[in-house]
MARDRENDO-404553 format. One line per field, with one value per residue: chain; residue in one letter; z, x, y of N, C-alpha, C, O in turn; residue number from 1. Coordinates in nm, 3 decimals, decimal comma. Each point is the difference from the previous one (the first is absolute). Layout:
<sites>
ch (A ...) $
aa (a ...) $
n_w (Z ...) $
n_u (X ...) $
n_v (Y ...) $
ca_w (Z ...) $
ca_u (X ...) $
ca_v (Y ...) $
c_w (Z ...) $
c_u (X ...) $
c_v (Y ...) $
o_w (Z ...) $
o_u (X ...) $
o_v (Y ...) $
i (NUM ...) $
</sites>
This chain:
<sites>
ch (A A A A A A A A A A A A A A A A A A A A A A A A A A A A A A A A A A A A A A A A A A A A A A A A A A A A A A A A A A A A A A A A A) $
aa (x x x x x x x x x x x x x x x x x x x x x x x x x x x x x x x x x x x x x x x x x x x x x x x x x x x x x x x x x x x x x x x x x) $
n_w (10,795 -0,254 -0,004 -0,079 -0,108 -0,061 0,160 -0,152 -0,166 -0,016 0,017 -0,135 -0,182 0,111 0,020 -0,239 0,001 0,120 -0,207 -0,104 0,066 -0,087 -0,185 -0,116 0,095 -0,208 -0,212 -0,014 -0,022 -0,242 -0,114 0,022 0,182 0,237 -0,220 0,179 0,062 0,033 0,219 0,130 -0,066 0,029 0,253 0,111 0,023 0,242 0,158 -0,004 -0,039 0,235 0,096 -0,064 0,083 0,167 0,077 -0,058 0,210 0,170 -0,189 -0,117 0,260 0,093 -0,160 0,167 -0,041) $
n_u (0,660 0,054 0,225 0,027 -0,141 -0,172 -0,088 -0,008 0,013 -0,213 -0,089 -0,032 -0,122 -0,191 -0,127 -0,057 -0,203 -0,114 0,058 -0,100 -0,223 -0,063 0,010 -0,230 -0,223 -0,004 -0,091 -0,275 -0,162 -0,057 -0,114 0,128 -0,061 -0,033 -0,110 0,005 0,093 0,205 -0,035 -0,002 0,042 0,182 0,034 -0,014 0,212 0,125 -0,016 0,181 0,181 -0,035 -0,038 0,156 0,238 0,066 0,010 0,208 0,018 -0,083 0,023 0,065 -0,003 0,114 -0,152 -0,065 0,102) $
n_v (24,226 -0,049 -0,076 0,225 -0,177 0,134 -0,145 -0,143 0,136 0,090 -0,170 -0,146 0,017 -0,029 -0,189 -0,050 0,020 -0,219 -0,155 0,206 -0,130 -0,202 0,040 0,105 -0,077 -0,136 0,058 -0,026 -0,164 0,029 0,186 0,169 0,034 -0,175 0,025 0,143 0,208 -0,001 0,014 0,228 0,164 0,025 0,125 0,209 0,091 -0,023 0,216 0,183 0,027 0,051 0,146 0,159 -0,083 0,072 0,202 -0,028 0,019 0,137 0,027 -0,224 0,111 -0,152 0,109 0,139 -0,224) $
ca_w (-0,122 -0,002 -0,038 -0,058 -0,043 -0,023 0,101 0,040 -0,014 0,117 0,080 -0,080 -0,007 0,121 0,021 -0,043 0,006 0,129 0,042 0,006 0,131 0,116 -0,048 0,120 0,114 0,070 0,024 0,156 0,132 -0,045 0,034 0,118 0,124 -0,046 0,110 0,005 -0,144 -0,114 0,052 -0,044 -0,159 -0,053 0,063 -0,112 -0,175 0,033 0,045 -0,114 -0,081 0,065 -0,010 -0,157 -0,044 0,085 -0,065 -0,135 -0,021 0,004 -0,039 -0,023 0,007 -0,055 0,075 0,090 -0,039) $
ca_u (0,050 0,078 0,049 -0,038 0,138 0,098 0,106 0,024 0,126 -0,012 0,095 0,180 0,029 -0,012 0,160 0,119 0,019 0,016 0,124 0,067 -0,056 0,055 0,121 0,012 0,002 0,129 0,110 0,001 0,072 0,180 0,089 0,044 -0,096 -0,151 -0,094 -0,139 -0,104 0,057 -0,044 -0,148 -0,005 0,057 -0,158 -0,092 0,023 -0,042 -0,131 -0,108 -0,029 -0,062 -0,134 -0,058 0,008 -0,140 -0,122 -0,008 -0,008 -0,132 -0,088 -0,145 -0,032 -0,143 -0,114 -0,061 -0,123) $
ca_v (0,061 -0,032 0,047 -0,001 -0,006 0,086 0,102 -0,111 0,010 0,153 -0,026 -0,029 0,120 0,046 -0,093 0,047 0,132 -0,018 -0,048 0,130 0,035 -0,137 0,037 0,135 -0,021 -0,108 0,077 0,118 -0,082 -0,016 0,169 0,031 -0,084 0,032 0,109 -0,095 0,002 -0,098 -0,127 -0,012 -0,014 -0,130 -0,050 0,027 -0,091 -0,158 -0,018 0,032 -0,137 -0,160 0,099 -0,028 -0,069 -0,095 0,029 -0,039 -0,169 -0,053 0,107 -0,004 -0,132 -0,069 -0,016 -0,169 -0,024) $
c_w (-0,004 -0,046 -0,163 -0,125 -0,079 0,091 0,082 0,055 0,090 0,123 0,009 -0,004 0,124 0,055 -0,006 0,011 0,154 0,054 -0,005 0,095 0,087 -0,027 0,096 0,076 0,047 -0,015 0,106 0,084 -0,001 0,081 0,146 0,042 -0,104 0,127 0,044 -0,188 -0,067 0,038 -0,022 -0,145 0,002 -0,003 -0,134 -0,150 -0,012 -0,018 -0,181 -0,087 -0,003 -0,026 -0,146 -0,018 0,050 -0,087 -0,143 -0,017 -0,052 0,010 0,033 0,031 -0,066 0,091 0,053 -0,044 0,102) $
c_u (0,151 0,033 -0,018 0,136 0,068 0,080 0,078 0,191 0,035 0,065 0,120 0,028 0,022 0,132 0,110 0,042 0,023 0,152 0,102 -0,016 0,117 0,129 0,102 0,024 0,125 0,108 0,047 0,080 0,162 0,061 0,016 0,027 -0,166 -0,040 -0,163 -0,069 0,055 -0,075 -0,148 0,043 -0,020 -0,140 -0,105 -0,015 -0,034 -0,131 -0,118 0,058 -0,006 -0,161 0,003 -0,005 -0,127 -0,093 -0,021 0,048 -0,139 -0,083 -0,161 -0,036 -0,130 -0,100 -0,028 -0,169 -0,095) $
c_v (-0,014 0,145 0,009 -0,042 0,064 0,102 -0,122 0,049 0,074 -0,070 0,004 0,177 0,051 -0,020 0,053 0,188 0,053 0,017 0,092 0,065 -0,035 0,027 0,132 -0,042 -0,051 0,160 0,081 -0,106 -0,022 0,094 -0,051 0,128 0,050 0,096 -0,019 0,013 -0,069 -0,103 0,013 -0,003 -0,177 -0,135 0,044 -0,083 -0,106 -0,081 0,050 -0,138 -0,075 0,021 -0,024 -0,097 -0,123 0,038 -0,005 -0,170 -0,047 0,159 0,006 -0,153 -0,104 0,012 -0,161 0,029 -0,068) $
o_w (0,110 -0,016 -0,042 0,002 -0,013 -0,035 0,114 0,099 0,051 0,043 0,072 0,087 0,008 0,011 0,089 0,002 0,020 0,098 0,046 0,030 0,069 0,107 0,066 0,021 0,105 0,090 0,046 0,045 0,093 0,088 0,042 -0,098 -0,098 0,118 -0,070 -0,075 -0,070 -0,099 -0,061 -0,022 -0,016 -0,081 -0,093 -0,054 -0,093 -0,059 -0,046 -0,008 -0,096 -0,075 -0,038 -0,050 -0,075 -0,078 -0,035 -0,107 -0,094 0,112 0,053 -0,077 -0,065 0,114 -0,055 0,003 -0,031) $
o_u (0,055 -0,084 -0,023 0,108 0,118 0,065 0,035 0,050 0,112 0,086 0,066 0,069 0,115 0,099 0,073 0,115 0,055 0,037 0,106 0,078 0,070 0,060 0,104 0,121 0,055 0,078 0,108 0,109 0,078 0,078 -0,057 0,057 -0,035 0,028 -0,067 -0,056 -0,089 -0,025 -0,065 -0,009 -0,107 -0,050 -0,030 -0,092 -0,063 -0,040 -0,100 -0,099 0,010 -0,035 -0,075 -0,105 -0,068 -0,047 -0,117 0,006 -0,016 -0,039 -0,077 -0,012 -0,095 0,017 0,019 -0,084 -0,116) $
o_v (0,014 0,088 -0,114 0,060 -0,031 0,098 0,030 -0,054 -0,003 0,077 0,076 0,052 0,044 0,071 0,044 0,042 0,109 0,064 -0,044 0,090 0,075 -0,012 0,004 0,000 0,033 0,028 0,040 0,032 -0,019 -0,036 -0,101 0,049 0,065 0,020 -0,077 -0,081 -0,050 -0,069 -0,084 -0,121 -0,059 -0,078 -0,075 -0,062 -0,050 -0,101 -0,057 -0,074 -0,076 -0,091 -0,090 -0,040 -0,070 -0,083 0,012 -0,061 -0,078 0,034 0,081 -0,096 0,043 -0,042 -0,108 0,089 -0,024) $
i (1 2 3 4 5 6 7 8 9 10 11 12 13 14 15 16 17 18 19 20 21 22 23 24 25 26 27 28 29 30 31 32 33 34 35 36 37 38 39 40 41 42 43 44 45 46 47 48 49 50 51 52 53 54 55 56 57 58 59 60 61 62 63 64 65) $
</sites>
C-alpha cells in the first residue's frame, strides 16, 4: 500500500515544521557553558527529528508481493 495521494505533501510539511526543532538544538550547543541537561536536551531533539523525519519519508511502505 502506497501512500495515499492526497496526503502526498505530509512529508514536506513534517520536514519543514522539524527544522525549529533542529534550530533549538543548535541554539542550546551555541550558549556557553553547557550543562549535562543542555546536552541531554540537545541529544533528545536530535534524536525526536531524525525519528519523524525517517518515518514520514516512507509512511506506508509497498506491500511484497
Amino acid at each position: 500500500m502506497h501512500m495515499p495521494r492526497a496526503m502526498v505533501w505530509l512529508p514536506t510539511v513534517i520536514s519543514v515544521v522539524i527544522a525549529p526543532v533542529l534550530l533549538g538544538a543548535m541554539a542550546l550547543l551555541v550558549q556557553s557553558p553547557h550543562t549535562p541537561n543542555d546536552l541531554a536536551a540537545v541529544v533528545g531533539l536530535v534524536l525526536l527529528s531524525a525519528i519523524h523525519v525517517l518515518y514520514w519519508r516512507r509512511p506506508w511502505p509497498a506491500r511484497e508481493s
